[in-house]
C-alpha positions in Angstrom: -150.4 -134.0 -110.6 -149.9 -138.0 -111.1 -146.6 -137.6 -108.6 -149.3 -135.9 -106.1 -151.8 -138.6 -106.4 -149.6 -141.4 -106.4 -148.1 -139.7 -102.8 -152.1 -139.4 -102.0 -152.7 -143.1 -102.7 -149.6 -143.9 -101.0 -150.5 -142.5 -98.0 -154.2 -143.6 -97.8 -152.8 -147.6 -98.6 -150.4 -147.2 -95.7 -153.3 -145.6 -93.4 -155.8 -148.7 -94.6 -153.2 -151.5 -94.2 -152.6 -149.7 -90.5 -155.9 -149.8 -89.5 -156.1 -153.5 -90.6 -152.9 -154.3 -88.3 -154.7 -152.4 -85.3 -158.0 -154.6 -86.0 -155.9 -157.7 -85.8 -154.3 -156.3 -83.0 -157.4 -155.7 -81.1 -159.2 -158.8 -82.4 -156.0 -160.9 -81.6 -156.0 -159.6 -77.7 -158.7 -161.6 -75.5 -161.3 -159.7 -73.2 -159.7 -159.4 -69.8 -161.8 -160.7 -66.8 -162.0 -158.4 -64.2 -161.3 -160.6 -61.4 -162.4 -161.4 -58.0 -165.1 -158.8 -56.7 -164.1 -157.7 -52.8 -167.2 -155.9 -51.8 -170.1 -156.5 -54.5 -173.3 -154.1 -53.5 -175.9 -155.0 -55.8 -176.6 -158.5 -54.0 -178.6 -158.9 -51.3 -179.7 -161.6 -49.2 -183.5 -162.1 -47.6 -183.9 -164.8 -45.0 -187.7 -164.7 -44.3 -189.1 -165.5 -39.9 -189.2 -169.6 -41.4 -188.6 -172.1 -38.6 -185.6 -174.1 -39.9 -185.9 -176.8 -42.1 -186.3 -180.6 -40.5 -183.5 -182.9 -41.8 -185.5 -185.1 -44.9 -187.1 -188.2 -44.5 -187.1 -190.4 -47.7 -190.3 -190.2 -49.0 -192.7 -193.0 -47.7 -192.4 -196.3 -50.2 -192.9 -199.4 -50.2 -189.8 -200.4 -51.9 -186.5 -200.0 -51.4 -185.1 -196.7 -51.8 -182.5 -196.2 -54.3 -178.8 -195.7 -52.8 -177.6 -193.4 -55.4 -178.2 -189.6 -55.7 -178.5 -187.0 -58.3 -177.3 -184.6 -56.5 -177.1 -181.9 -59.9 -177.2 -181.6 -63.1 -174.9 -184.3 -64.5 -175.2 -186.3 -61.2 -172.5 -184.7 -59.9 -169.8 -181.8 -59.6 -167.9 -182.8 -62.5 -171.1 -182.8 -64.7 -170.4 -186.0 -66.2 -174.3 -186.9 -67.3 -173.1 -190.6 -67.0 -174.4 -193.6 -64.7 -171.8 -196.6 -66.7 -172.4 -198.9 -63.8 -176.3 -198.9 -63.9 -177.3 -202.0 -65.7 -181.4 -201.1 -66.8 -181.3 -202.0 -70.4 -183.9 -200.7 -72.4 -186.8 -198.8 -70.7 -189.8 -201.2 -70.8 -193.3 -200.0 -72.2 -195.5 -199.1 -70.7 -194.6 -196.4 -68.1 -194.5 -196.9 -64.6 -196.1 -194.0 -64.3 -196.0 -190.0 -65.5 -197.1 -186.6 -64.2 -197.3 -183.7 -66.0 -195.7 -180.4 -64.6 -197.6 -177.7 -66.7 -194.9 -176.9 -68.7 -191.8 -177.6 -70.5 -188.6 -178.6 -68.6 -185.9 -177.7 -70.3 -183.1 -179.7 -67.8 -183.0 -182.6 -66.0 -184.0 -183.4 -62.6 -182.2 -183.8 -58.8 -182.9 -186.7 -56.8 -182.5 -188.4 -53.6 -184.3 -190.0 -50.3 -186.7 -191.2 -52.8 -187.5 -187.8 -54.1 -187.6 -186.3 -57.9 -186.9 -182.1 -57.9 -187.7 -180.2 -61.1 -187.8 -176.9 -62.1 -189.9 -176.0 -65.1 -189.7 -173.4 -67.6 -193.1 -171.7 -66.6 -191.3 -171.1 -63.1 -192.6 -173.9 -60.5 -190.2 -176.4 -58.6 -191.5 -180.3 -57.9 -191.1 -182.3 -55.8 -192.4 -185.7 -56.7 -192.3 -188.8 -55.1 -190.0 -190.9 -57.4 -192.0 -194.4 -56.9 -195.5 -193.0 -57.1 -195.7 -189.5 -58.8 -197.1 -188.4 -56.4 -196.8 -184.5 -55.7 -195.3 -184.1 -52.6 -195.0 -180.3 -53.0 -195.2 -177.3 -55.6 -193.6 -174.1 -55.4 -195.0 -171.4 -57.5 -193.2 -169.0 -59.4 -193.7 -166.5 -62.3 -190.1 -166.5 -63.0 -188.8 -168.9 -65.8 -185.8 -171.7 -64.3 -184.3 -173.3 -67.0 -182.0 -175.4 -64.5 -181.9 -178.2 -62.6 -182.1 -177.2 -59.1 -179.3 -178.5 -56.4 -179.8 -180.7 -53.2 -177.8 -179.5 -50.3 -178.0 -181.6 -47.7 -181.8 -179.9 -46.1 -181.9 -177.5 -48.5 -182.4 -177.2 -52.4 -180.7 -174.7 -54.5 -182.7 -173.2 -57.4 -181.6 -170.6 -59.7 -184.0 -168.4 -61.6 -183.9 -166.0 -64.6 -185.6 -163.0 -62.1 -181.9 -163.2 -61.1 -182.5 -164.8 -57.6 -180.9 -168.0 -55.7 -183.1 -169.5 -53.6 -182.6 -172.2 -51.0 -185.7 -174.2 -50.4 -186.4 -177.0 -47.7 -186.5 -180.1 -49.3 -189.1 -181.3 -47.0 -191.7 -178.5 -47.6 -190.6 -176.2 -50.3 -190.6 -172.7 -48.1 -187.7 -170.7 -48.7 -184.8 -170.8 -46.5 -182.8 -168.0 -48.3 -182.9 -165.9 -51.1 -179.5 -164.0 -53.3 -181.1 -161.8 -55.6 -178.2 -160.0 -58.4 -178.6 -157.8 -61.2 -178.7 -160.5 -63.6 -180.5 -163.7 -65.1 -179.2 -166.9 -63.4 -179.4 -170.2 -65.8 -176.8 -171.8 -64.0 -177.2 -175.4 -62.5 -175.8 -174.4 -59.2 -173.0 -176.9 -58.0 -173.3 -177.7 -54.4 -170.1 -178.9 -52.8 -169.1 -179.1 -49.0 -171.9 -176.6 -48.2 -171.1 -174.3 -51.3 -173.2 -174.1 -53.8 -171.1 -172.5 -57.2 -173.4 -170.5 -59.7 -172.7 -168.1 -62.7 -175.3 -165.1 -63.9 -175.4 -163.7 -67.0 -173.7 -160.0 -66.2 -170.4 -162.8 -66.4 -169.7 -163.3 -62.5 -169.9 -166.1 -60.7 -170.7 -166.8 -57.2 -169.5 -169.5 -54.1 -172.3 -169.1 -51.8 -172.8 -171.1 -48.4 -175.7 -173.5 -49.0 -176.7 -173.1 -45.2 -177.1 -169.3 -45.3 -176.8 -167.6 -48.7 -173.4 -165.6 -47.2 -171.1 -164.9 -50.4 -167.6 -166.7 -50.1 -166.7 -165.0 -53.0 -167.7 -163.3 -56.7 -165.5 -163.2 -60.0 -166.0 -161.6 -62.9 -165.4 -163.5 -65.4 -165.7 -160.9 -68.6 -168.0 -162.7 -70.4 -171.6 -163.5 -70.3 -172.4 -167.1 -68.4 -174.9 -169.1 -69.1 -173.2 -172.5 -68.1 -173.0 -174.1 -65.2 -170.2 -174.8 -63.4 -167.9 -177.8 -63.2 -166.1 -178.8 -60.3 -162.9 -181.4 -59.2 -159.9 -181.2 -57.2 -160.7 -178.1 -55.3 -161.2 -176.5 -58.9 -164.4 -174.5 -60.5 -164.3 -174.5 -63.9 -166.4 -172.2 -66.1 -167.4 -171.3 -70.2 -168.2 -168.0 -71.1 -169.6 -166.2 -74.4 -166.5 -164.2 -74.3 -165.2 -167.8 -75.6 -162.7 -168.4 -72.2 -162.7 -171.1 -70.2 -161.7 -170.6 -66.9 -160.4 -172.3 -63.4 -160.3 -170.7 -60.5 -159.5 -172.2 -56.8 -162.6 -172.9 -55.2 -161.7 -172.4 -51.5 -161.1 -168.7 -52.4 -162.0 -167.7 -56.4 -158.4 -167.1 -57.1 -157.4 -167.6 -60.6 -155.6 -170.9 -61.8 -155.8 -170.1 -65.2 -157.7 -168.8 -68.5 -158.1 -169.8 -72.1 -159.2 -168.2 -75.0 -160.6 -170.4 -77.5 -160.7 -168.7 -81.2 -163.1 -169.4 -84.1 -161.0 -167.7 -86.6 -158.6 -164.6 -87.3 -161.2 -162.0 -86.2 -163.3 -163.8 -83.8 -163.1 -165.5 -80.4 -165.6 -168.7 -79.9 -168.4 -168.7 -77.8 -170.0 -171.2 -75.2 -173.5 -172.6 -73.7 -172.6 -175.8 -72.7 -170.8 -176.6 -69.4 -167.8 -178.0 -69.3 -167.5 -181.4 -68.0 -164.4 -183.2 -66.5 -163.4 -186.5 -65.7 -160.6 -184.8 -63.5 -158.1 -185.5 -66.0 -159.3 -183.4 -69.1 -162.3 -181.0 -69.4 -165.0 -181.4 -72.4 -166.9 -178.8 -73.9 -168.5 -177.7 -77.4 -168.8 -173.9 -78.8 -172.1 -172.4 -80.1 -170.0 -172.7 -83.5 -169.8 -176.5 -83.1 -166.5 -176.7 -82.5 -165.5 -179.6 -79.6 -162.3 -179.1 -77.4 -160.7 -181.2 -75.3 -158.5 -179.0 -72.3 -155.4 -180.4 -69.8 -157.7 -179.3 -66.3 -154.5 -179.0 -64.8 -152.9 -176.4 -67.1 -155.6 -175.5 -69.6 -154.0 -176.4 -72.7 -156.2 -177.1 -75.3 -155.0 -181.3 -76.4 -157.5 -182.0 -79.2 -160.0 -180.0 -81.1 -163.1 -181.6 -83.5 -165.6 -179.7 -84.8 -169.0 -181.1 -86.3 -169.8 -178.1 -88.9 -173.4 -177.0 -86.8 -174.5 -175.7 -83.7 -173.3 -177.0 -80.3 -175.1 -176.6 -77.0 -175.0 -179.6 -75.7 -173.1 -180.7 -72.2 -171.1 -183.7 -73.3 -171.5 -187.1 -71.7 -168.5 -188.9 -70.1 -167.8 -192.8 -70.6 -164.6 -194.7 -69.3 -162.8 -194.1 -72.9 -165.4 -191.8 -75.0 -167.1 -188.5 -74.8 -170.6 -188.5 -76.2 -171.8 -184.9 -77.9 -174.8 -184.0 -79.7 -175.3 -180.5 -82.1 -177.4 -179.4 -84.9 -176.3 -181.2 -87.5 -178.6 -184.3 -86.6 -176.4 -186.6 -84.9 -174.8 -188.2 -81.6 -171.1 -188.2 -82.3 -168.9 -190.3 -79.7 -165.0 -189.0 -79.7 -161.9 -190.7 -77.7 -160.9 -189.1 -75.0 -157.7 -189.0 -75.7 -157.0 -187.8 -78.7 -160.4 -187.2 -80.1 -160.6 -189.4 -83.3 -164.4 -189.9 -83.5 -165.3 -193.3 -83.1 -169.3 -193.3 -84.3 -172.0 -191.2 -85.1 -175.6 -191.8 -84.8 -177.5 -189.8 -87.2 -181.1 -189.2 -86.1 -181.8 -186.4 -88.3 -182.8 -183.9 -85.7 -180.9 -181.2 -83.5 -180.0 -182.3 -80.4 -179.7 -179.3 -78.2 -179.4 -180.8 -74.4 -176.7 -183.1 -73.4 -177.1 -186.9 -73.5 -176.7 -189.5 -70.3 -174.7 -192.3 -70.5 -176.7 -195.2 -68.5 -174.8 -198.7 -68.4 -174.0 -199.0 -72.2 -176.8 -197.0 -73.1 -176.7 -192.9 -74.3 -179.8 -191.3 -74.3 -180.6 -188.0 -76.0 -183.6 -185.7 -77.0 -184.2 -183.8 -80.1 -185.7 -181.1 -80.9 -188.2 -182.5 -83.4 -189.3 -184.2 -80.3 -188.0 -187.5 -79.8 -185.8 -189.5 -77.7 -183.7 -191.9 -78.5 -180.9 -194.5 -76.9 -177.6 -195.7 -78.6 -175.5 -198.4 -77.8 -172.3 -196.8 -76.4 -170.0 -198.8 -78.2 -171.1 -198.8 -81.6 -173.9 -196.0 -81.8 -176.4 -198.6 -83.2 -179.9 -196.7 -81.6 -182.2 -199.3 -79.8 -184.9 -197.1 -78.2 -187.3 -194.6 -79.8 -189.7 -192.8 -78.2 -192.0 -190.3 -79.9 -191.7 -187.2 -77.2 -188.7 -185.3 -75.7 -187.2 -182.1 -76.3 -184.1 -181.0 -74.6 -182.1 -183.4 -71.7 -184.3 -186.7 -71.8 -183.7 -187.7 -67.6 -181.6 -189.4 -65.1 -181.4 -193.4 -64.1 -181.2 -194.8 -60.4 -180.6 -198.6 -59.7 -184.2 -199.1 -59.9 -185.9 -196.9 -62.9 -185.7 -194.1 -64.9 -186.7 -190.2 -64.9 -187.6 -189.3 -68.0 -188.6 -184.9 -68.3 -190.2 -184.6 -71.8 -192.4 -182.6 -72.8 -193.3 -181.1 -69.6 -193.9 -184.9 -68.2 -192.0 -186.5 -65.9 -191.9 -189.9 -66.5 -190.6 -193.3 -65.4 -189.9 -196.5 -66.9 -188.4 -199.8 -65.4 -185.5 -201.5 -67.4 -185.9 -204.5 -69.1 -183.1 -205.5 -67.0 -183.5 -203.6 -64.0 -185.8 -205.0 -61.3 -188.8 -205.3 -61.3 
């Protein structure tokens, strides 16, 4: 009988300490996207009997309209949230003006010509006239748009969680074109020689001709997306919840390359925030907190940190820094190239959007509601302000554009002019 059970336990050891190699088999393996989709049929397109929309006028002003764009969230295609050679300083008390939108806004805004664009979380786009306030036009909208939508030359590119991409005129905010999918869009869509580049929450994402709506291309991914795409060198580059990051070519969605990024043993990481790029390397945090610094070239991770919280939050590029904020209740800056942190500006409250570098000035929101600005170099905070939430704005050469709250506000520089 003991020879029998020792056999018994012998065999039920070998059978456990099998089924704990297949689990680390199986846990060790990444998801596999499923690649580029050749004839998708649960998109459609509606173009509505609209005349087509006038080229834009800046809005009228009697100032000089500021040369600069913000074409997307981050100002650009590489998402960088950073303005270094905009000299404002502080922002000056009292406001130049503000307007309230009638709900939060959880990103940014677009500008240009003169014109602010904003998307709220209640649904509505603005468009505001950036020297007055004034409303210039309001598209209504019951579904919620936690993005910041795209100019596109006439057109603006808004994504929507009711799954829909719309293309609105910028002049009068009637709709263009409409891409409806089977899934919630919280991508910022990238616009880029008339491609706009978006990713949906089923895990594909879209190249889409700004002028039209006509699909370039679809990938599936493999993993849930609610980034927004990155873009340099003919490259898209893309963070999942499946924890990959991936590049594809943009001219045809061909994949460059993919990498897995693991939290431990049994789990792969997971990612909100976009990745941003300075060309060279892309930035990103995982919901776990954990910061990686990627070769965009090749993918190979160069540097990891991690800040032991929650991470959402799109970093911020400078010419030799990275500027991220999590849960743990500070602004860390890193080096870019080997990611030794340099400063950390402790706040006390969970910073959940990504900060903007402006000049030698990072701004960033919490959510306890304030908003705050650090000196770049040394993290040394030198602006409060007792409202804010999630991304606090963009700068021009002239002011800033400040969403918090639900109000759009703008404040001249102490060194700006007047």
């Amino acid at each position: 009988m003991r020879k029998r059970l020792l056999i018994i336990a012998a065999v039920v050891l070998a059978l456990a300490l099998g089924l704990v190699v297949a689990v680390l088999i199986v846990a060790n393996r990444p998801p596999s996207p499923g690649g580029l989709e050749t004839a998708p049929t649960d998109i459609s397109v509606v173009v509505p009997t609209t005349p087509t929309p006038e080229p834009v006028k800046p809005a009228p002003s009697t100032t000089d309209v500021d040369r600069r764009c913000w074409k997307m969230f981050g100002g650009g295609p590489t998402r960088s949230l950073a303005r270094p050679a905009i000299q404002l300083g502080i922002p000056a008390r009292p406001p130049i003006w503000a307007r309230g939108l009638k709900s939060y806004v959880e990103y940014p805004p677009s500008y240009c010509d003169g014109v602010l664009y904003v998307n709220t979380g209640r649904g509505d786009t603005w468009a505001v006239a950036a020297d007055s306030g004034k409303v210039l036009w309001r598209r209504r909208s019951n579904a919620s748009k936690p993005s910041t939508p795209a100019i596109a030359g006439p057109h603006l590119i808004v994504s929507s969680h009711d799954g829909s991409i719309s293309a609105l005129s910028r002049r009068t905010g009637k709709l263009v074109w409409q891409l409806r999918t089977r899934a919630k869009v919280e991508s910022s869509p990238a616009t880029v020689d008339g491609v706009a580049y978006f990713g949906a929450t089923d895990g594909r994402l879209f190249a889409v001709e700004t002028a039209t709506g006509k699909i370039r291309w679809v990938y599936d991914t493999g993993g849930r997306i609610n980034s927004s795409p990155s873009l340099a060198a003919g490259r898209v580059y893309i963070t999942t919840y499946a924890g990959s990051i991936l590049c594809l070519r943009a001219r045809d969605g061909s994949k460059l390359w993919v990498t897995y990024v693991k939290r431990d043993a049994l789990r792969y990481e997971s990612f909100y925030a976009s990745a941003s790029t300075d060309g060279r390397r892309l930035y990103t945090i995982a919901r776990s907190g954990l910061i990686v610094a990627l070769d965009a070239r090749t993918g190979r991770i160069e540097w990891k940190q991690r800040i032991n919280a929650l991470g959402y939050s799109t970093p911020a590029i400078g010419a030799d820094r990275i500027f991220v904020g999590g849960f743990d209740g500070a602004l860390h800056a890193y080096r870019k190239t080997d990611g030794e942190e340099l400063w950390q500006a402790r706040v006390g409250g969970r910073i959940l959007g990504g900060p903007v570098l402006v000049g030698d000035l990072v701004f960033f929101s919490t959510l306890e509601q304030k908003t705050y600005a650090a000196r770049a170099d040394n993290g040394r905070v030198v602006w409060r302000f007792p409202i804010g939430k999630y991304s606090p704005g963009i700068a021009t050469e002239r002011a800033y554009y400040f969403t918090l709250n639900g109000i759009l506000i703008s404040f001249r520089g102490v060194d700006g002019p007047p």
